[in-house]
N, C-alpha and C positions, 0 to 999 in steps of 0.2 A: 568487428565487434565493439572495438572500443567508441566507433565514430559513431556506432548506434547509442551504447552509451552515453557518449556526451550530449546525444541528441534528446534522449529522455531526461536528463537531468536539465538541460537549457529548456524543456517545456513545463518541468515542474519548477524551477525556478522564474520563469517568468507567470506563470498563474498564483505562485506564491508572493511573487510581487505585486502583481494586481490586487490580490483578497487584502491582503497587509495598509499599501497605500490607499485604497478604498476604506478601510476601517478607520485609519486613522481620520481623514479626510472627517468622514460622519460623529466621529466623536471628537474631535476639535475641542467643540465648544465645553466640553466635562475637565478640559485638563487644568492639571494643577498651576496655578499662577507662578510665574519666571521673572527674573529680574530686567530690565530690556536689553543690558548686554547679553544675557544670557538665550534670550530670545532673541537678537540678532546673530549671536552666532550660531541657532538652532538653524534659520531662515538659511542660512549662509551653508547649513550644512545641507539642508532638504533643496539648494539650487547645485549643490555638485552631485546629489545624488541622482535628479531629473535631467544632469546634462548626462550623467554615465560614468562621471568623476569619482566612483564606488570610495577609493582610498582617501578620498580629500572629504569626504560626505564623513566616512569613521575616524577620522581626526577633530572634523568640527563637533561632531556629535560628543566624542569623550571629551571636547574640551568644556562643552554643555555640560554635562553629568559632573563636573569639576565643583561646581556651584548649582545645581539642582540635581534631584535623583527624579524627575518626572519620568511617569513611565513610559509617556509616550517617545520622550526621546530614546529609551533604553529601546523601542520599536522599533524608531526609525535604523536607525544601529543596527537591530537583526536584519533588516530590510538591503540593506548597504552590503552585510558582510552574505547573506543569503545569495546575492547580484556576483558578488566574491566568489562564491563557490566555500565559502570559508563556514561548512553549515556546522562544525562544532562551537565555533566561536558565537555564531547565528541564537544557536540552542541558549548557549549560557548570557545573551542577551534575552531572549526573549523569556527564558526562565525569568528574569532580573525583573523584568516590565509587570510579568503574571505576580511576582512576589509584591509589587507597589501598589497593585490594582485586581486582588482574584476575582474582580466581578466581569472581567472579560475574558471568558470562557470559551471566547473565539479561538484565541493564543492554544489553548489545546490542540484543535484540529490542524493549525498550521505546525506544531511541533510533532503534534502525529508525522504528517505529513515528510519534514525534515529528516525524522529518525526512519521513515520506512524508506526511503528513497537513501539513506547511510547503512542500509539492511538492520538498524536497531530494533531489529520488530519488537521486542519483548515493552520495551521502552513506546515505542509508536503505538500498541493497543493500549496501554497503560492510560498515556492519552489521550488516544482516540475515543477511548471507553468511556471517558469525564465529561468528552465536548459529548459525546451522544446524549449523557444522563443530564445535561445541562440545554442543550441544542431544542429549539419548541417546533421549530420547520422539519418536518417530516422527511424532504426533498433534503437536505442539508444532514440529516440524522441518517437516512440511508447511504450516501455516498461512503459515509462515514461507515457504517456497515461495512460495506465493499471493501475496504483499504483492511478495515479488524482482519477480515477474512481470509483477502490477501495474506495479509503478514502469517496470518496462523498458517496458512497453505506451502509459505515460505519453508517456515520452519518445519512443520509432517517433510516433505519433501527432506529437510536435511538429515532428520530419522531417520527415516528410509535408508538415506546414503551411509549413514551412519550403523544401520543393522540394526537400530532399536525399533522395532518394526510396531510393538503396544505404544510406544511412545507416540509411533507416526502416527497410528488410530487416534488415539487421543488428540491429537493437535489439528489434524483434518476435520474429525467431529464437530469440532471448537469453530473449524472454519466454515462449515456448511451450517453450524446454528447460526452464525451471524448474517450470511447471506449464502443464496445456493448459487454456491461458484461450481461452475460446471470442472473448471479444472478438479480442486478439491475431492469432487465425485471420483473423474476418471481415475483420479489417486488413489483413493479409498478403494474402487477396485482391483486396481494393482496389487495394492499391499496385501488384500486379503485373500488375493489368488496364491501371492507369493506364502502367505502362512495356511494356505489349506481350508481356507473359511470362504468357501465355494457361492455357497448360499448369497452369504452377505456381498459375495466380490458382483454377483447379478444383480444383485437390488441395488446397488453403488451405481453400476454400469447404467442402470435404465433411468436412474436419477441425471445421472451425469446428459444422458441423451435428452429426457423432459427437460432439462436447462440448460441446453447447448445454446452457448452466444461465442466461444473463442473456439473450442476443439473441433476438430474434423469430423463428420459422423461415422465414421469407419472406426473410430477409436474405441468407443463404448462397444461394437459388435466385435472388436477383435477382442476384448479382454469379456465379454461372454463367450461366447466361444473357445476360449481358454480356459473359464472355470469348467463351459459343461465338459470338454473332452476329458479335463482331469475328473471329473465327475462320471462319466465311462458315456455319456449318455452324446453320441459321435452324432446323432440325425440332429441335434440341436445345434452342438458343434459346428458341426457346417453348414447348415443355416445361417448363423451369424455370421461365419467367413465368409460365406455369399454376397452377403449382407455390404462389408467388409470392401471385398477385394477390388473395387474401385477406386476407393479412398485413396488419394495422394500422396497422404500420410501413411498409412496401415494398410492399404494395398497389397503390396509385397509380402509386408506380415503375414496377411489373411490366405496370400494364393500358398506362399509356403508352409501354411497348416493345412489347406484343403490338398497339396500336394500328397502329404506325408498321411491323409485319411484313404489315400486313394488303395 
């Protein structure tokens, strides 16, 4: 588990290093004027940070910021500590950069990014939501979507664990307005099977199935099937386990309700 882990955080932080050093690159020519030592020792931090020198990159870079507040250096800086694994430190750099220059409203999506990937959802829709309302590329404004949704999916999920079961409604809603995350569905009709709201846990499920991209399809048929028998109505019920008892995942599920119909 944790080797998976490490392996999702080493793909988001190497796409967070690309997006970063490509922005800077293109906007170069906007930065604020440096004195030449100071811009040699920027140069000197941007060549340990391209050989992999991460700690020698965030010494040159603060020794820059000593004698200039440019915000690009405060960038490069999160770029460095980001390579680091050091994503609060990451944050409170690139917050610094946003504070010198709010007109790079890129810095949103990448600190979205940072805080959802440190499970800070609350903090990563906050700005993910700024780069959307600010973002004019469509392709770029969706992605952005997906992550909102994600995070809200996060957090209904911890509800749920947690017993605050209106709470999960509300935070799962939150995540299928942003984007129809198929997971989010499946959840929706969990939770609503689990409080008795039969109805709503089918229209979840069939949602959840119309935007299947990650979940099994036996998932959405076992948790219909689950509201109709609590619903008494058993010829539907097993329909769906039918449906169902293939599934990889929910298989097992579905034969040991069609068992107990028998």
């Amino acid at each position: 588990m944790k080797k998976h882990k490490d392996k999702i955080m080493n793909k988001f932080i190497n796409i967070v290093f690309l997006l970063l050093f490509s922005f800077l690159t293109i906007n170069a020519q906007d930065a604020e004027k440096v004195d030449p030592e100071t811009a040699k020792i920027v140069a000197e931090g941007d060549s340990f940070l391209k050989s992999g020198n991460y700690d020698g990159a965030v010494k040159k870079y603060d020794e820059a910021l000593k004698s200039s507040q440019n915000y690009q250096i405060y960038y490069q800086k999160g770029i460095a500590l980001i390579k680091l694994k050091k994503l609060p430190e990451a944050t409170t750099a690139l917050k610094k950069s946003l504070e010198k220059n709010p007109d790079n409203y890129s810095v949103y999506d990448v600190l979205g990014k940072i805080e959802y990937a440190s499970k800070d959802y609350e903090a990563a829709i906050e700005h993910l939501q700024k780069y959307v309302e600010k973002e004019p590329k469509a392709s770029s404004k969706q992605k952005a979507k997906q992550l909102i949704s994600k995070a809200y999916y996060s957090m209904g999920g911890q509800a749920k664990v947690d017993g605050n079961f209106e709470k999960a409604v509300e935070l799962l809603q939150k995540s299928v307005a942003a984007a129809d995350y198929d997971l989010a569905f499946l959840k929706l009709a969990e939770v609503y099977t689990d409080m008795g709201n039969y109805e709503k846990a089918i229209e979840n499920a069939d949602k959840a199935l119309n935007s299947r991209k990650t979940i099994s399809k036996g998932a959405p048929y076992y948790y219909k099937g689950m509201a109709f028998k609590k619903m008494g109505d058993l010829e539907k019920a097993k329909e769906n386990f039918l449906l169902g008892e293939k599934d990889r995942e929910y298989g097992e599920q579905c034969k040991y309700e069609l068992a107990k119909l028998k």
